[in-house]
Steps between C-alpha positions, in 0.01 A plus 500: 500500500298741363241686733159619392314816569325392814826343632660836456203730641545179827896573492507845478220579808642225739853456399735709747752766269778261589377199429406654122818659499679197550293306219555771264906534551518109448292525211727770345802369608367142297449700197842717549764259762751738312586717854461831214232750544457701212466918403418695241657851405171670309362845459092536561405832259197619504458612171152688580290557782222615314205223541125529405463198744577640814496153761402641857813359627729732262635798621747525208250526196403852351134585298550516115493889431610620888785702559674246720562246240823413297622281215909431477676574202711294323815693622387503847476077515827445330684743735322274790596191322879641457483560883405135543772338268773697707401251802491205290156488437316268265129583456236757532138450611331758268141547699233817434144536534222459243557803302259605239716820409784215306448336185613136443783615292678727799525150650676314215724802409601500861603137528714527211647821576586347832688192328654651209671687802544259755476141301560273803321675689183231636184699495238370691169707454177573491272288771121322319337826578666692304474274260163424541454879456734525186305250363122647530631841428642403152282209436743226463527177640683385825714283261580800263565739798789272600633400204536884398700596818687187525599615133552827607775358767273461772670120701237386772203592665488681912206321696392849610174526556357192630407653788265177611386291215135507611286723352228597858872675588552637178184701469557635890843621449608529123139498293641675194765279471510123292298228640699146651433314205678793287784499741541143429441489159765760409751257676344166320538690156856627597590116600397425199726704290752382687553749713597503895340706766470567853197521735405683819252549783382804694345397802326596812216800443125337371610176449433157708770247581271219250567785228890516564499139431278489185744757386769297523297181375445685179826584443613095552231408275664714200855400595406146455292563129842728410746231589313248302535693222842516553569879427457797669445485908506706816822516606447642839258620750470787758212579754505828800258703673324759427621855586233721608686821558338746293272338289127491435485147642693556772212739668217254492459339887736256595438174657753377776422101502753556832266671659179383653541176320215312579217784524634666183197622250446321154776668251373722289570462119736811466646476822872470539660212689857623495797299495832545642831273563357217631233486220780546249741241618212276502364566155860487368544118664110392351609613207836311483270176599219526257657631158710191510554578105657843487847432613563826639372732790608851568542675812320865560694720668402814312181540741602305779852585540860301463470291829168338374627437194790314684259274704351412185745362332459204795159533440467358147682759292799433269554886386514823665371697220584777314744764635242746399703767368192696505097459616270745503117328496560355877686809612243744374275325764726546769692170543913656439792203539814510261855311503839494347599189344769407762213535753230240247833252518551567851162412596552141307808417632428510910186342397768173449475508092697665215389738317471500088411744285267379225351590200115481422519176435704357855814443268800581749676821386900504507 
């Protein structure tokens, strides 16, 4: 049965991580009794890391016009994707900032360049930001942004920045970036074209627990208008923490709800209530329970590490992720975990499952 938000807020204060844990492995395991827990073999490139938005939680992004600031050639990202097919790769996640130095055709000429090369090649890029940003800059529709780079070769759409869905957050921690509703409507117009993407959460800096859960109301809302349409969807969802490390964000105070529980002050707006493992494993299992219509949930062991991402999978995940042949955004804040691929299967297997590598889509791969 389907819970509500003030069920969830209830469940997710009171409910022990075990007993949500629990819940959200037998909900997964209704939705996938298949004993298979699935991979994907992808590249992440940054293309730039120039960004006139500059989110206080970003330690990656560069000012337009600094010296620190970079844009890939065309040469450079095929020699990365070549690096990635000679693993058995399948897709890249093509992610930059909101850079006002590019002109709308760079981004077409690269997406065909990239499958003229390297036709089977799934390319899943550009998050509603950036194309949020693509389309004020060149004064063109949400619509007509998408069906340009979906011409251009472009496949389906990252949920990168999401952060949370609710806009008090937004304007603390990310004010120059799109609104919620913009977020959301990028994805509702890319449904509608028929097109599939993903969607994420960063949690644990301004926001409250009431907020983490609107968040992922909003997104169950839209799954249910894009499946009545029968078209396009979200195929998957991941959530983690915040990483503080070096970032802007990361020096306002923090607020330990651990200690001095019951004479804590009144939060302040901008102050940080960071999250760690238990926060994540619990987010990951509210998660698997309330978007009861996106059929997948992905583990995040990228800023948490491979052991966390191993509990999840009994805590309401059904893939591991992305091998991550490369990250840079969470790195660049000071968050560093890799893995070889025998390791990602490794990590399946003792968790009592077999491992299958997928393609975007959750298609086994031979």
């Amino acid at each position: 049965m389907r819970i509500n938000k003030q069920q969830a807020l209830q469940l997710y204060q009171e409910g022990s991580l075990p007993e949500l844990a629990e819940r959200a492995d037998n909900t997964s395991r209704n939705l996938h009794p298949d004993n298979v827990r699935t991979y994907v073999v992808e590249r992440n490139i940054n293309y730039t890391n120039v960004c006139c938005c500059r989110c206080s939680f970003c330690a990656f992004s560069a000012s337009p016009g600094g010296g620190d600031g970079f844009v890939l050639g065309f040469d450079r990202i095929a020699e990365k994707i070549e690096e990635l097919l000679s693993i058995g790769g399948t897709q890249i996640l093509l992610q930059g900032g909101l850079n006002p130095e590019l002109s709308f055709s760079w981004y077409e000429e690269l997406l065909r360049r990239i499958k003229e090369r390297f036709p089977r090649l799934h390319i899943h890029a550009f998050s509603p930001p950036e194309i949020c940003f693509m389309a004020e800059r060149f004064s063109m529709t949400i619509p007509e942004v998408i069906e340009r780079l979906r011409s251009a070769g472009l496949a389906t759409i990252p949920g990168g920045g999401a952060e949370i869905l609710v806009d008090r957050v937004r304007k603390i921690i990310s004010p120059g970036k799109c609104s919620a509703q913009r977020w959301l409507d990028v994805m509702r117009q890319a449904h509608k074209l028929g097109m599939c993407t993903t969607a994420t959460m960063m949690f644990g800096h301004v926001e409250t627990p009431a907020e983490r859960i609107e968040h992922l109301d909003r997104l169950r809302i839209l799954q249910d208008e894009s499946l009545e349409l029968r078209a396009g969807h979200f195929t998957a969802f991941t959530c983690w923490p915040f990483q503080s490390g070096s970032t802007r964000l990361g020096r306002l105070n923090r607020y330990d709800p651990n200690k001095n529980r019951d004479k804590a002050p009144p939060r302040r707006d901008n102050e940080l209530l960071l999250a760690g493992v238990f926060e994540q494993l619990k987010m990951t299992a509210l998660a698997r329970i309330y978007l009861d219509n996106i059929p997948n949930i992905q583990a995040s062991w990228v800023t948490q590490g491979p052991k966390i991402a191993q509990l999840s999978l009994l805590a309401g995940c059904n893939d591991i992720g992305s091998l991550m042949m490369e990250e840079n955004v969470v790195s660049a804040a000071g968050t560093t975990f890799r893995m070889q691929l025998n390791e990602l299967r490794q990590l399946i297997q003792t968790a009592g499952f077999q491992p299958i590598q997928r393609d975007y889509y959750y298609n086994p791969l031979p």
